[in-house]
C-alpha positions as CSV (number, residue, x, y, z in Angstrom):
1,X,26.7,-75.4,-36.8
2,X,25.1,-76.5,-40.1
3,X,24.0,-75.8,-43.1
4,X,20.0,-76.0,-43.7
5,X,19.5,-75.6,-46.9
6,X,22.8,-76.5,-49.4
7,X,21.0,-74.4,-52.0
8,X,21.6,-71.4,-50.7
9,X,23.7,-70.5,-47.7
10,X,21.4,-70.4,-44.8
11,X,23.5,-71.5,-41.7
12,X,22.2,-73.2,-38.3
13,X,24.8,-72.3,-35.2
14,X,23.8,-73.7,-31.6
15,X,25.5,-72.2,-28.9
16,X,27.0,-74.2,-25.9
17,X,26.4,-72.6,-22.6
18,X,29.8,-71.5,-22.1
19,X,29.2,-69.9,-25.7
20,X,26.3,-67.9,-24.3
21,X,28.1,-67.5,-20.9
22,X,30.5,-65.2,-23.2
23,X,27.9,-64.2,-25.6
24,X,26.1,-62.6,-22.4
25,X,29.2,-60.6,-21.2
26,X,28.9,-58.1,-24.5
27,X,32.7,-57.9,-24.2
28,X,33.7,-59.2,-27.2
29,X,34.9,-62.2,-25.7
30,X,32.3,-64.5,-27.5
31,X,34.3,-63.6,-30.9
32,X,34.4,-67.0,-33.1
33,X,38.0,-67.5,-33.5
34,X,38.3,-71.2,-34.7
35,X,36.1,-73.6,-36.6
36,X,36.5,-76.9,-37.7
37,X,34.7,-78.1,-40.9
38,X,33.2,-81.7,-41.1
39,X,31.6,-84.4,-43.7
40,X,29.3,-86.9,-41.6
41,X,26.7,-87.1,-44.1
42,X,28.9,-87.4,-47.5
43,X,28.5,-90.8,-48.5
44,X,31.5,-90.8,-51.6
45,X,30.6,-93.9,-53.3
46,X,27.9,-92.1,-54.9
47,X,30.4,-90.2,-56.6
48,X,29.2,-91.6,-60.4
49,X,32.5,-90.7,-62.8
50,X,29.8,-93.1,-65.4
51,X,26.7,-90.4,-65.1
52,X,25.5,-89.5,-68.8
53,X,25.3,-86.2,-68.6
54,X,28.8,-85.7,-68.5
55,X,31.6,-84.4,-65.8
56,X,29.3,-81.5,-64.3
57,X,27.2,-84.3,-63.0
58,X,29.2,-86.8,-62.1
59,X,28.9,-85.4,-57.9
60,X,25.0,-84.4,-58.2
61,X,23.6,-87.2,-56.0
62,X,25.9,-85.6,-53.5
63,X,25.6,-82.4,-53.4
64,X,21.9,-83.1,-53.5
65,X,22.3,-85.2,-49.8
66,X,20.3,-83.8,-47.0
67,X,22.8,-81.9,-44.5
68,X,22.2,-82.5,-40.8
69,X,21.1,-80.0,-38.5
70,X,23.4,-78.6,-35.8
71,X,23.0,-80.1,-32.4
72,X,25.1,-79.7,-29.6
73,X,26.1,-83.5,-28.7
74,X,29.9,-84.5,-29.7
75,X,29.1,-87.8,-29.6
76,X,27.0,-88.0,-33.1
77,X,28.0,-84.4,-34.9
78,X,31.3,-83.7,-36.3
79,X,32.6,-86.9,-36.5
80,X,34.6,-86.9,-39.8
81,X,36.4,-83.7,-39.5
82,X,38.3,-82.4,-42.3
83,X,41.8,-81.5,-42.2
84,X,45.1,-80.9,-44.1
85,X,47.8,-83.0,-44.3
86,X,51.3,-83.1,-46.0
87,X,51.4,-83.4,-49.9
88,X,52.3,-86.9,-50.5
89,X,50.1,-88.3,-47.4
90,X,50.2,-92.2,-48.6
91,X,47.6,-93.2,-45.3
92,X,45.6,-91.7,-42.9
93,X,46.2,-91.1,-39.5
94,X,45.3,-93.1,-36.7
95,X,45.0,-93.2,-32.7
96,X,46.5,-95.9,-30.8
97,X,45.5,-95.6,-26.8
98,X,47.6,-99.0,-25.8
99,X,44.2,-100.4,-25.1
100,X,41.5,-101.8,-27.5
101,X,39.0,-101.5,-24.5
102,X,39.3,-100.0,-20.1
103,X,38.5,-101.8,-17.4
104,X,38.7,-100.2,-14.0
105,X,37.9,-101.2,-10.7
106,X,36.2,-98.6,-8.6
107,X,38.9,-96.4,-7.1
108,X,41.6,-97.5,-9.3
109,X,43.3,-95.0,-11.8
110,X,44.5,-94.9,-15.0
111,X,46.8,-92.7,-17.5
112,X,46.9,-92.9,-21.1
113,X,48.5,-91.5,-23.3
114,X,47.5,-91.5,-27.4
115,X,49.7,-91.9,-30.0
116,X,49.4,-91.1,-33.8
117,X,50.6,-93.4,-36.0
118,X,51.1,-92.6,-39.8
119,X,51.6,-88.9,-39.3
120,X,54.0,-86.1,-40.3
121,X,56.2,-89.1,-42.1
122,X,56.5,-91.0,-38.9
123,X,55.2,-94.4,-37.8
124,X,54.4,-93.0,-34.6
125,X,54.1,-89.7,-32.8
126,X,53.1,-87.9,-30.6
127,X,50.8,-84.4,-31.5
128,X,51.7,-81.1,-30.2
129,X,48.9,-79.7,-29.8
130,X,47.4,-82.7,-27.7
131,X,44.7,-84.7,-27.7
132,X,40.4,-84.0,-27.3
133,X,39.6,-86.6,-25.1
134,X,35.8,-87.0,-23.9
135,X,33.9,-89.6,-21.7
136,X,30.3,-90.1,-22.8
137,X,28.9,-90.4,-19.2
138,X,31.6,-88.5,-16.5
139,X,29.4,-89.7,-13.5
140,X,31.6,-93.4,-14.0
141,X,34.8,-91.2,-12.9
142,X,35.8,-89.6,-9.9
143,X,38.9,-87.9,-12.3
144,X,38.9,-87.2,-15.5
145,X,41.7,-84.6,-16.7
146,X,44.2,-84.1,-19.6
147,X,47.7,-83.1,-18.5
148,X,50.4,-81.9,-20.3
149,X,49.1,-79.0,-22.5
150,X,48.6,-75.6,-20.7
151,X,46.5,-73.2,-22.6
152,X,43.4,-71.4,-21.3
153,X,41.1,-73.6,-23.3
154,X,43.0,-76.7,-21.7
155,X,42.5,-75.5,-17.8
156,X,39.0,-74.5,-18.3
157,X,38.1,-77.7,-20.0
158,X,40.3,-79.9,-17.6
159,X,38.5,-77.3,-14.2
160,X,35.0,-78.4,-15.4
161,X,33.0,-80.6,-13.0
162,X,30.2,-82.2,-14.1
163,X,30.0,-85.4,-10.5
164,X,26.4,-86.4,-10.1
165,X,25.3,-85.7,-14.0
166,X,24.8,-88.1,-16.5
167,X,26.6,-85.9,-19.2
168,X,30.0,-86.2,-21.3
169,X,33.3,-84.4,-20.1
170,X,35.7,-83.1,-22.6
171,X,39.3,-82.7,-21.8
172,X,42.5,-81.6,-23.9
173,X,46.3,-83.2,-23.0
174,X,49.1,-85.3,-24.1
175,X,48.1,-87.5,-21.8
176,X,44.7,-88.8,-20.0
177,X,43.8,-89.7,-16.3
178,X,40.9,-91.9,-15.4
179,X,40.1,-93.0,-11.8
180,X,36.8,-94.8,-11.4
181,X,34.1,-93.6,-9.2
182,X,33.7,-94.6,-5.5
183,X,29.9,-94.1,-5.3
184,X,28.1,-97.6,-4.9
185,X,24.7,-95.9,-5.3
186,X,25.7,-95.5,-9.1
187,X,25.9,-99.6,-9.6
188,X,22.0,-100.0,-8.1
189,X,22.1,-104.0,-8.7
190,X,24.7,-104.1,-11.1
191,X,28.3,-105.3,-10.9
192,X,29.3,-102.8,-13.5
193,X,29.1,-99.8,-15.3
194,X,29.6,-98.7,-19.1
195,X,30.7,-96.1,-21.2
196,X,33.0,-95.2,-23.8
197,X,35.9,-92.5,-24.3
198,X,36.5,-90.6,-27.4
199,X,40.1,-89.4,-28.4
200,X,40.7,-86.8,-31.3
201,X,44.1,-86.0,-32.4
202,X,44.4,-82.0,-32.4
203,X,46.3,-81.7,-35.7
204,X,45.9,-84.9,-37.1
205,X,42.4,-84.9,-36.8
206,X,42.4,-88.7,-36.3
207,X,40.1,-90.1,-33.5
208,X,39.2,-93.8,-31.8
209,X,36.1,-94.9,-29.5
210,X,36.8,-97.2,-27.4
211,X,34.3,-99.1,-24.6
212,X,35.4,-98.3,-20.3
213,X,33.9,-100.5,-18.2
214,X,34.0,-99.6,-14.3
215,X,33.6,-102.7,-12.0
216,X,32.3,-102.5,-8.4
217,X,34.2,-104.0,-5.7
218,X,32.4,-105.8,-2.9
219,X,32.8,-104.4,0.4
């Protein structure tokens, strides 16, 4: 969802195809009950406290900034979310996985599990509402789920099967598990195959990128 025109307020909303799924049932069940706001396309240091017309000018070149349109792809929208944190905050947040990069032989598995460091007052923590985690290209696992948090939203996400398509996966846990996929075809003539895994902090709102590389053993 985005604004198109920051004039007046003229909003652009694409719905997934689980939001249509529910949209279609005419139940009420395709109800908007969250939203998260976001500021990819602010660029700050244009921010001009110098401009000579004064203190109602000084965030023009901003608000005049062209806002992106919504599209549906994680990956590239919504990156910079906005979120609330304690009076006082002195640094961001920030994800640590335990790894700056995966490598995984084929078969072989995996768990992480994220912690937030510079949050609630603590050098590290872990969130309680869990952790967003997606992989940019799901067809390099054979498993790809989030354990340790139990809503509805959780078990749907963590249910999904995407095997065969060369989409992202989205899961929500505490913690993650990776195995890597068994399927040679996938390698053609390569010894390897890469991607990279997202991880958002749930109430932190902090996130980390980091490259997974799947390597194929020789049978």
């Amino acid at each position: 969802m985005g604004y198109l025109d920051n004039s007046v307020v003229t909003v652009d909303a694409i719905l997934t195809k689980k939001g249509r799924e529910l949209l279609a049932k005419g139940d009420g069940s395709g109800r908007i009950t969250q939203f998260a706001l976001a500021d990819d396309e602010i660029d700050y240091t244009l921010y001009n406290p110098d401009h000579p017309n004064g203190s109602a000018f000084y965030g023009e070149a901003i608000e005049n900034m062209p806002i992106l349109e919504a599209f549906p792809d994680e990956t590239q929208i919504m990156k910079y979310k906005l979120t609330t944190l304690p009076r006082g905050t002195a640094k961001l947040p920030i994800l640590d996985l335990g790894y700056s990069s995966i490598r995984l032989k084929q078969g072989a598995s995996l768990a992480i599990t994220p912690q937030t460091l510079n949050y609630l007052g603590s050098s590290q923590a872990f969130e309680s509402s869990g952790y967003v985690a997606t992989i940019a290209d799901s067809r390099v696992l054979s498993n790809f789920t989030g354990v340790g948090i139990n809503t509805e939203e959780a078990e749907a996400l963590n249910a999904t099967s995407t095997v065969g398509t060369n989409v992202s996966k989205t899961v929500i846990g505490t913690s993650i598990n990776l195995t890597g996929t068994a399927i040679n075809t996938l390698f053609g003539s390569r010894n390897e195959l890469n991607t990279t895994i997202t991880v958002i902090g749930r109430d932190s709102g902090a996130r980390i990128t980091i490259p997974v590389t799947i390597v194929k053993v020789n049978n």
